[in-house]
mmJSON file of the N, C-alpha and C atoms, coordinates in Angstrom:
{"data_MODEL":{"atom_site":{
"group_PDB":["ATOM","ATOM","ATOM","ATOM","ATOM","ATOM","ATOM","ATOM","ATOM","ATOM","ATOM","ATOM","ATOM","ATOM","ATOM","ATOM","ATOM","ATOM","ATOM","ATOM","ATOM","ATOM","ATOM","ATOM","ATOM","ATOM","ATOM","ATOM","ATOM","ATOM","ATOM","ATOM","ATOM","ATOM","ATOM","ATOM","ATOM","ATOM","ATOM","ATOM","ATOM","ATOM","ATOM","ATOM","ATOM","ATOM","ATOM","ATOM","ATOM","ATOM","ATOM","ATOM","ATOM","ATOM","ATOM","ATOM","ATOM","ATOM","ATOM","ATOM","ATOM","ATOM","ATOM","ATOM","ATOM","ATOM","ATOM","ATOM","ATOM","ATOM","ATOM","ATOM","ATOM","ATOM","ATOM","ATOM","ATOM","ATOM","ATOM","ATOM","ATOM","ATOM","ATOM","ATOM","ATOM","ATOM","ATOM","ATOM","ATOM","ATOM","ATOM","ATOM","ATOM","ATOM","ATOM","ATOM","ATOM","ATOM","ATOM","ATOM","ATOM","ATOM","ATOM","ATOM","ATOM","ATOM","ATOM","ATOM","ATOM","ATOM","ATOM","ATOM","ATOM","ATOM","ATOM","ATOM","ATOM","ATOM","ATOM","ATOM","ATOM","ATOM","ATOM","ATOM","ATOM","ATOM","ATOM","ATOM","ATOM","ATOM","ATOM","ATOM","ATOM","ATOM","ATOM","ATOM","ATOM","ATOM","ATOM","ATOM","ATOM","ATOM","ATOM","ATOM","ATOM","ATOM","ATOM","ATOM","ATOM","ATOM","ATOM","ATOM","ATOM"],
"id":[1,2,3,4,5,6,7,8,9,10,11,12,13,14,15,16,17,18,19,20,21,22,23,24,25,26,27,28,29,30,31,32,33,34,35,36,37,38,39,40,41,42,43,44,45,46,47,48,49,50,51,52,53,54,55,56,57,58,59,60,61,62,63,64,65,66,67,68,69,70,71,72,73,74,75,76,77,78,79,80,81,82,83,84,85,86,87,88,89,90,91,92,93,94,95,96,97,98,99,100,101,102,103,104,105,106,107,108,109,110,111,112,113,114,115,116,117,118,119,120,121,122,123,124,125,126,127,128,129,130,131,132,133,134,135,136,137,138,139,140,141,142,143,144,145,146,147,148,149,150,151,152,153],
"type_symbol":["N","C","C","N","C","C","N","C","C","N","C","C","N","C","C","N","C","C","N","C","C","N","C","C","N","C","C","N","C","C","N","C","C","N","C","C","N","C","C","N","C","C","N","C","C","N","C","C","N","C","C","N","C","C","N","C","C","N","C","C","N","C","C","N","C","C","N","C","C","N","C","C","N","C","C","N","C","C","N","C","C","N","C","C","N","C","C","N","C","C","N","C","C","N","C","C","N","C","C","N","C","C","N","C","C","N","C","C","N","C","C","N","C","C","N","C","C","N","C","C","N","C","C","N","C","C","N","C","C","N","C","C","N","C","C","N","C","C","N","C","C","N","C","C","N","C","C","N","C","C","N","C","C"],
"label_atom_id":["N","CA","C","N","CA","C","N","CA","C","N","CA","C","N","CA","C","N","CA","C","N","CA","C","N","CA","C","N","CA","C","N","CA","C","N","CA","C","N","CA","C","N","CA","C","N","CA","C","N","CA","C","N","CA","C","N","CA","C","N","CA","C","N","CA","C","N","CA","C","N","CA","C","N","CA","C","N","CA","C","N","CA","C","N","CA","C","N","CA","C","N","CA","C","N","CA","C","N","CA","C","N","CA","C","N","CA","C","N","CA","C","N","CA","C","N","CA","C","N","CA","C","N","CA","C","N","CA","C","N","CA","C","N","CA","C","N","CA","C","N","CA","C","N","CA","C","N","CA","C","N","CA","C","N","CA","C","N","CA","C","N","CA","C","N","CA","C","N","CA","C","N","CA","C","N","CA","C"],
"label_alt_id":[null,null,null,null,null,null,null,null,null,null,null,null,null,null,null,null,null,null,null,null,null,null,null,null,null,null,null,null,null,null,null,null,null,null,null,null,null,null,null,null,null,null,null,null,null,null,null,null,null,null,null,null,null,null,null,null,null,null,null,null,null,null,null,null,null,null,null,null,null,null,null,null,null,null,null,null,null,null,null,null,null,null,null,null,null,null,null,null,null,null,null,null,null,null,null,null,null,null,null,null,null,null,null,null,null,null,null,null,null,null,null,null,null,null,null,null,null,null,null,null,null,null,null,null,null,null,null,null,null,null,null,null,null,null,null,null,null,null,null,null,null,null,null,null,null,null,null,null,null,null,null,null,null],
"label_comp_id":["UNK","UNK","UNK","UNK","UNK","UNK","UNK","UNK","UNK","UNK","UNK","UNK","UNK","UNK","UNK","UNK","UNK","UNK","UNK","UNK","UNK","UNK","UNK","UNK","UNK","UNK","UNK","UNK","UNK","UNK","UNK","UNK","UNK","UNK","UNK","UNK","UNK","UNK","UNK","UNK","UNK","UNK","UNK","UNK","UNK","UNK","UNK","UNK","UNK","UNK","UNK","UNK","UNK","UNK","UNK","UNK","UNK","UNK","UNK","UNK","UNK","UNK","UNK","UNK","UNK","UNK","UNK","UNK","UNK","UNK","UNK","UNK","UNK","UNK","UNK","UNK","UNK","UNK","UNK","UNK","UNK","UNK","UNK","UNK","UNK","UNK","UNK","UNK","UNK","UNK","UNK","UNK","UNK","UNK","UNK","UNK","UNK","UNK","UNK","UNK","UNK","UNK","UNK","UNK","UNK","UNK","UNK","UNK","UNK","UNK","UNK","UNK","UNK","UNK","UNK","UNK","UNK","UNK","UNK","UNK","UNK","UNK","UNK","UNK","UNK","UNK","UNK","UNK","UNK","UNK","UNK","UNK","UNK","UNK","UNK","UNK","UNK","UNK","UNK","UNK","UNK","UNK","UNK","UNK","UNK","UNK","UNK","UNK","UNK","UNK","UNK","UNK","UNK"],
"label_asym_id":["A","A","A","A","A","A","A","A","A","A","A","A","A","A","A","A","A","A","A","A","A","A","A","A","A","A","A","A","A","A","A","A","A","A","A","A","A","A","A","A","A","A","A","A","A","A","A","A","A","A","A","A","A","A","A","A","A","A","A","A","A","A","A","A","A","A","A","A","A","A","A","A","A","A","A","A","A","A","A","A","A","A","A","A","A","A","A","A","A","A","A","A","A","A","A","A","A","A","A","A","A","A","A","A","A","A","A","A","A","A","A","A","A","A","A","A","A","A","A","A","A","A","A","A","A","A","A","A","A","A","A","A","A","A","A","A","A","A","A","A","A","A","A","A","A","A","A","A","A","A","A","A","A"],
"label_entity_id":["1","1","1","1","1","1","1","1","1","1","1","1","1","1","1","1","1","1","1","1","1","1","1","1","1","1","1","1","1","1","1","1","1","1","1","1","1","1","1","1","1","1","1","1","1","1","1","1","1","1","1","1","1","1","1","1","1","1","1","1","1","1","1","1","1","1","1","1","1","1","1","1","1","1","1","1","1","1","1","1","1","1","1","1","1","1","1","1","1","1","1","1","1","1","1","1","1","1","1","1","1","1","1","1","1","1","1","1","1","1","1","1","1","1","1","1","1","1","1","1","1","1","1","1","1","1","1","1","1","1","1","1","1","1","1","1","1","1","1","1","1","1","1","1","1","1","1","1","1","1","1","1","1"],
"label_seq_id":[1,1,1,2,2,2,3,3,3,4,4,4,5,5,5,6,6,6,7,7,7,8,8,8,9,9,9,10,10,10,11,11,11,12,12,12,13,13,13,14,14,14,15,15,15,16,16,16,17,17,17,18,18,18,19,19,19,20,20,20,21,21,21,22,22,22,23,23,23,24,24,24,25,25,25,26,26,26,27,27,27,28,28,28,29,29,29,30,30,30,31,31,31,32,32,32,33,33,33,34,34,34,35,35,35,36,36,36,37,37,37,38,38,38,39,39,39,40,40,40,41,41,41,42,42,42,43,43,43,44,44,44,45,45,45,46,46,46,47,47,47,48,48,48,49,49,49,50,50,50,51,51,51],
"pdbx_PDB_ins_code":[null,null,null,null,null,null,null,null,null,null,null,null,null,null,null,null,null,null,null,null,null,null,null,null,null,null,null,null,null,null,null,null,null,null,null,null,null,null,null,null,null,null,null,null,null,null,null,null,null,null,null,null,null,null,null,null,null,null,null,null,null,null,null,null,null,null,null,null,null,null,null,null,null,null,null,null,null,null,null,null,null,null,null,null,null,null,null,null,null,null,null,null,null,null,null,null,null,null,null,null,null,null,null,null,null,null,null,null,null,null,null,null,null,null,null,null,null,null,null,null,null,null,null,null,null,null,null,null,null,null,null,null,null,null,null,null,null,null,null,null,null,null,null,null,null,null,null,null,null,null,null,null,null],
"Cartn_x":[120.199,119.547,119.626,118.614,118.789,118.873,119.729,120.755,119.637,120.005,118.901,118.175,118.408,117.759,117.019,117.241,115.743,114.983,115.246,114.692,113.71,114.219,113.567,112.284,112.498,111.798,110.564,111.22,109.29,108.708,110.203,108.96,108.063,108.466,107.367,106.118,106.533,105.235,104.571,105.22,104.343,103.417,104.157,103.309,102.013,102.785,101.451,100.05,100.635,99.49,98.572,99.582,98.956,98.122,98.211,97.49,96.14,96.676,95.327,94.015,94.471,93.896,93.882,94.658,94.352,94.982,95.671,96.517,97.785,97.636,99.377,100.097,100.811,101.82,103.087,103.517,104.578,106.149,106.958,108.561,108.937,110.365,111.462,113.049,113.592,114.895,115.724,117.12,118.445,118.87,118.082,118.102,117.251,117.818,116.445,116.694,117.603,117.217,116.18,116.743,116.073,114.247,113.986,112.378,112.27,112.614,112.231,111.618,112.986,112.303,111.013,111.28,110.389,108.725,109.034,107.148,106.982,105.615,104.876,105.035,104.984,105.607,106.999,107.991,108.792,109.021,109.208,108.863,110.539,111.401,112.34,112.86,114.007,114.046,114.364,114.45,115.171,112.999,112.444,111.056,110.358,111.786,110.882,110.084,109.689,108.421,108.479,108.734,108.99,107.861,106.867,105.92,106.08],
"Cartn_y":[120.524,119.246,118.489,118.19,117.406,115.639,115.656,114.213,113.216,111.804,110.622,110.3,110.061,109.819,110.548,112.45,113.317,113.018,113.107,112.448,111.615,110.18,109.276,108.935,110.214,110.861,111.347,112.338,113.089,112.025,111.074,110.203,109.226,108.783,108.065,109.235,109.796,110.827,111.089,111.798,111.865,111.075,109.704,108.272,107.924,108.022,108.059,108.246,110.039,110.887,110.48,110.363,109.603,108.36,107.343,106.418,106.764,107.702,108.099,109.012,109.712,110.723,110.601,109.798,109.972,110.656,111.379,112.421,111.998,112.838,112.538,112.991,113.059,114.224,114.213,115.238,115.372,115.454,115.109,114.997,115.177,115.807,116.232,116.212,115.595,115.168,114.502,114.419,114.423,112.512,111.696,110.641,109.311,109.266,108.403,106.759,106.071,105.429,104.854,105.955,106.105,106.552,107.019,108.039,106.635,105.612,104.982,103.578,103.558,102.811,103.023,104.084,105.162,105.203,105.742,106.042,105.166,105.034,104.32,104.535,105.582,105.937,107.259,107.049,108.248,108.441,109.529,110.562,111.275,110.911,111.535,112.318,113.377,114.548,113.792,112.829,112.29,111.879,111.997,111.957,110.192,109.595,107.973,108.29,107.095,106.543,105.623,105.468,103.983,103.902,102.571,102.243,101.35],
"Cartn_z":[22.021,21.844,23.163,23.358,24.751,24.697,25.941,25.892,25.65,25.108,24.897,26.271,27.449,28.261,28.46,28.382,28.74,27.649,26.492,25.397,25.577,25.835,26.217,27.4,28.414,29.175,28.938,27.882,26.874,25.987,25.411,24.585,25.514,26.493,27.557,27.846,28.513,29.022,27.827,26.577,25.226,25.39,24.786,24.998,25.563,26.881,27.913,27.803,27.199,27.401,25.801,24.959,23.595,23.705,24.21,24.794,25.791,26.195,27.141,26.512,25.474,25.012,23.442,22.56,21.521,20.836,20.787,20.699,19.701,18.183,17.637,17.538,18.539,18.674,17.779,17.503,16.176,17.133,16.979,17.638,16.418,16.591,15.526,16.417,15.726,16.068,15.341,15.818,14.391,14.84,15.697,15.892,15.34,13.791,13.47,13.905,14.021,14.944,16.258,16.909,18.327,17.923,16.782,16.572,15.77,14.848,15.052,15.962,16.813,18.127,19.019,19.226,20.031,19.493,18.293,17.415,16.561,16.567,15.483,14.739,13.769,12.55,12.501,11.796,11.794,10.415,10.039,9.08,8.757,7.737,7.635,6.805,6.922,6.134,4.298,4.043,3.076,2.009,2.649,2.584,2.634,3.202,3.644,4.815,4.643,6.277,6.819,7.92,8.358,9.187,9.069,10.212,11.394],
"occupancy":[1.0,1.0,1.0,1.0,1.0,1.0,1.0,1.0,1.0,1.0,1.0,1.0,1.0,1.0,1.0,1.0,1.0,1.0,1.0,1.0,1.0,1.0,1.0,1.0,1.0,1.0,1.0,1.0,1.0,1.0,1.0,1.0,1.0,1.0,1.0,1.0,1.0,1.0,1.0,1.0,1.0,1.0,1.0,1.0,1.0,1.0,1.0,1.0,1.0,1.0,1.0,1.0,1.0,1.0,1.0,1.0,1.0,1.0,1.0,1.0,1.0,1.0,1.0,1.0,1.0,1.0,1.0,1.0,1.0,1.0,1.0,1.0,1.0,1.0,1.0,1.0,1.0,1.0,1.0,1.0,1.0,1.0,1.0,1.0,1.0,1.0,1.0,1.0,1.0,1.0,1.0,1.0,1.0,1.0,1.0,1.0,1.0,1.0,1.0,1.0,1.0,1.0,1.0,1.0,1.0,1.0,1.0,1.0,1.0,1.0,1.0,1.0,1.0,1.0,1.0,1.0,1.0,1.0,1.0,1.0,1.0,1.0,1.0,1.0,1.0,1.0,1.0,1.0,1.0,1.0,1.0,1.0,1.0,1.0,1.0,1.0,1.0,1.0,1.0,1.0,1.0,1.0,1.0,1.0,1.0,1.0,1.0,1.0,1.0,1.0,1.0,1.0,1.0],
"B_iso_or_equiv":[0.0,0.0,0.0,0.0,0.0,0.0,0.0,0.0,0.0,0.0,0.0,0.0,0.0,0.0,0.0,0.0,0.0,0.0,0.0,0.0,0.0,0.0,0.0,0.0,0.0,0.0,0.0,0.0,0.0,0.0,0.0,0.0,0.0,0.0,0.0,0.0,0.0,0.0,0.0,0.0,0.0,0.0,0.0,0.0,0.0,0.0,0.0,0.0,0.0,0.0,0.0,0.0,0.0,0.0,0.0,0.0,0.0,0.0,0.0,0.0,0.0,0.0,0.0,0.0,0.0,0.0,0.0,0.0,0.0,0.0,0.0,0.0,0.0,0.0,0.0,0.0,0.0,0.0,0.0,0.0,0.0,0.0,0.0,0.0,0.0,0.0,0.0,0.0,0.0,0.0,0.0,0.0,0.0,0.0,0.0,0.0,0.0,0.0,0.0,0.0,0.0,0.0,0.0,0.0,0.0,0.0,0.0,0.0,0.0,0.0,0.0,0.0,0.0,0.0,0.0,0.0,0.0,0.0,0.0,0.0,0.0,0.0,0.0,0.0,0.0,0.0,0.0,0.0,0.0,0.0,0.0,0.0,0.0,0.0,0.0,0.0,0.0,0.0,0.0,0.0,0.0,0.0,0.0,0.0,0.0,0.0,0.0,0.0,0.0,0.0,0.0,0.0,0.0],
"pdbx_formal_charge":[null,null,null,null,null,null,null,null,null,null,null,null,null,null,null,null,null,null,null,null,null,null,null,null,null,null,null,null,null,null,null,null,null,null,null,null,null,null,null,null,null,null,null,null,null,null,null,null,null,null,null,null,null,null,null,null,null,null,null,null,null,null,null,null,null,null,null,null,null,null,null,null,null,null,null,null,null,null,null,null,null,null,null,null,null,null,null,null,null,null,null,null,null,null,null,null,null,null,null,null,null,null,null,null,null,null,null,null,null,null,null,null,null,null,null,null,null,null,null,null,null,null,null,null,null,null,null,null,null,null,null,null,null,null,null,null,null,null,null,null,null,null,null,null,null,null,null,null,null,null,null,null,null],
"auth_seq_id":[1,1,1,2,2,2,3,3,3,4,4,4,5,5,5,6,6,6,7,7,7,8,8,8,9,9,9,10,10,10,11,11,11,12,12,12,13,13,13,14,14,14,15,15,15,16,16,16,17,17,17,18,18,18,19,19,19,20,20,20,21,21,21,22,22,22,23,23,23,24,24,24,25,25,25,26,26,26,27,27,27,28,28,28,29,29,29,30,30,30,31,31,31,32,32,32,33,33,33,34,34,34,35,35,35,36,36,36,37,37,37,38,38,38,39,39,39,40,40,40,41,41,41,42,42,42,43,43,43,44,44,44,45,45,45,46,46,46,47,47,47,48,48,48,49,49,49,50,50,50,51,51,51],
"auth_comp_id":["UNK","UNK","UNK","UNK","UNK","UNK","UNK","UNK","UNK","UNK","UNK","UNK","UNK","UNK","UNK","UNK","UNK","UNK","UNK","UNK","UNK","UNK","UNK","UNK","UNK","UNK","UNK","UNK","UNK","UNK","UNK","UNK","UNK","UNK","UNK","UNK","UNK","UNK","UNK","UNK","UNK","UNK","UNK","UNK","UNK","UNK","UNK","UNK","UNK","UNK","UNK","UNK","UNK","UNK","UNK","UNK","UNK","UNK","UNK","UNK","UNK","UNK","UNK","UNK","UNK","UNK","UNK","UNK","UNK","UNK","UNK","UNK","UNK","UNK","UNK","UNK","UNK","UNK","UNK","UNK","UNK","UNK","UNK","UNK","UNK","UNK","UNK","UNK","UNK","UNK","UNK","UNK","UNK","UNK","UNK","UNK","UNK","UNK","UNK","UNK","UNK","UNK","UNK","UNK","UNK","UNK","UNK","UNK","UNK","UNK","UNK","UNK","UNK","UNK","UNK","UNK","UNK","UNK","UNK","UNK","UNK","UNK","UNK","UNK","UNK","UNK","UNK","UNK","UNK","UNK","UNK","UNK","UNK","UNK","UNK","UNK","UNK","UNK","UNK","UNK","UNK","UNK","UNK","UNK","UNK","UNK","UNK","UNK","UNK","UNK","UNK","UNK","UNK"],
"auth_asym_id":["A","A","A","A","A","A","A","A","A","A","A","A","A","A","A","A","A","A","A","A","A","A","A","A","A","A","A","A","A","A","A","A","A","A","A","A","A","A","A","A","A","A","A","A","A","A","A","A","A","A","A","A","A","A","A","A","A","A","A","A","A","A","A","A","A","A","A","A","A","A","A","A","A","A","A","A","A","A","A","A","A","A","A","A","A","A","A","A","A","A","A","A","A","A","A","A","A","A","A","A","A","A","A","A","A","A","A","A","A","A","A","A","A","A","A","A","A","A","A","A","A","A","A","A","A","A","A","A","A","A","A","A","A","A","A","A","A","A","A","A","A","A","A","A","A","A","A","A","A","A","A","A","A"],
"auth_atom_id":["N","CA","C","N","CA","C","N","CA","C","N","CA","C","N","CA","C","N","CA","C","N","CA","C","N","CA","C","N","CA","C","N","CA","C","N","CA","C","N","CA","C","N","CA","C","N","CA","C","N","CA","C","N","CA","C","N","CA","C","N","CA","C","N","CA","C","N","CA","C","N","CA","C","N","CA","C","N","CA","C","N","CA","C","N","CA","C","N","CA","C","N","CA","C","N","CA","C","N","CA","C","N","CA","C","N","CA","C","N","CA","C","N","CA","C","N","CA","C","N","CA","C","N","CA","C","N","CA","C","N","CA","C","N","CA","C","N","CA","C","N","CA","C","N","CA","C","N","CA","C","N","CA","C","N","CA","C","N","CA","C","N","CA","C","N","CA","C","N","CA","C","N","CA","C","N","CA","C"],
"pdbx_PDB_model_num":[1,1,1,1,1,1,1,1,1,1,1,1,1,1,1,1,1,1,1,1,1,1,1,1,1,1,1,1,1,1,1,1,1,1,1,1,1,1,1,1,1,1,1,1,1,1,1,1,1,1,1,1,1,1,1,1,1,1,1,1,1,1,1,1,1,1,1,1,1,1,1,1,1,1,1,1,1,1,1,1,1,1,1,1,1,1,1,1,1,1,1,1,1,1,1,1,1,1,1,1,1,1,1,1,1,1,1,1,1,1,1,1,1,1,1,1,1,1,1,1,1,1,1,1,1,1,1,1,1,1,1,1,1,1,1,1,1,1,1,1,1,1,1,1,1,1,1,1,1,1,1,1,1]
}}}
């Protein structure tokens, strides 16, 4: 699993490129916190949704 800052790394560039293009890209990770900060919507194993 890679540390929060590289993390935080792909979710910018993700981002980016999501903003530029349209694009919804799917992330999976054991940080729901942080996937909720991060994305517009996060999706968790428990089957909530947060927007």
């Amino acid at each position: 699993m890679p540390a929060g800052t590289t993390t935080a790394a792909l979710v910018t560039a993700v981002e980016e490129y999501r903003a530029e293009s349209g694009a919804g890209p799917l992330a999976r990770g054991r940080e729901q916190v942080l996937s909720e900060r991060w994305c517009g919507r996060a999706a968790h194993g428990n089957g909530g949704v947060k927007d």
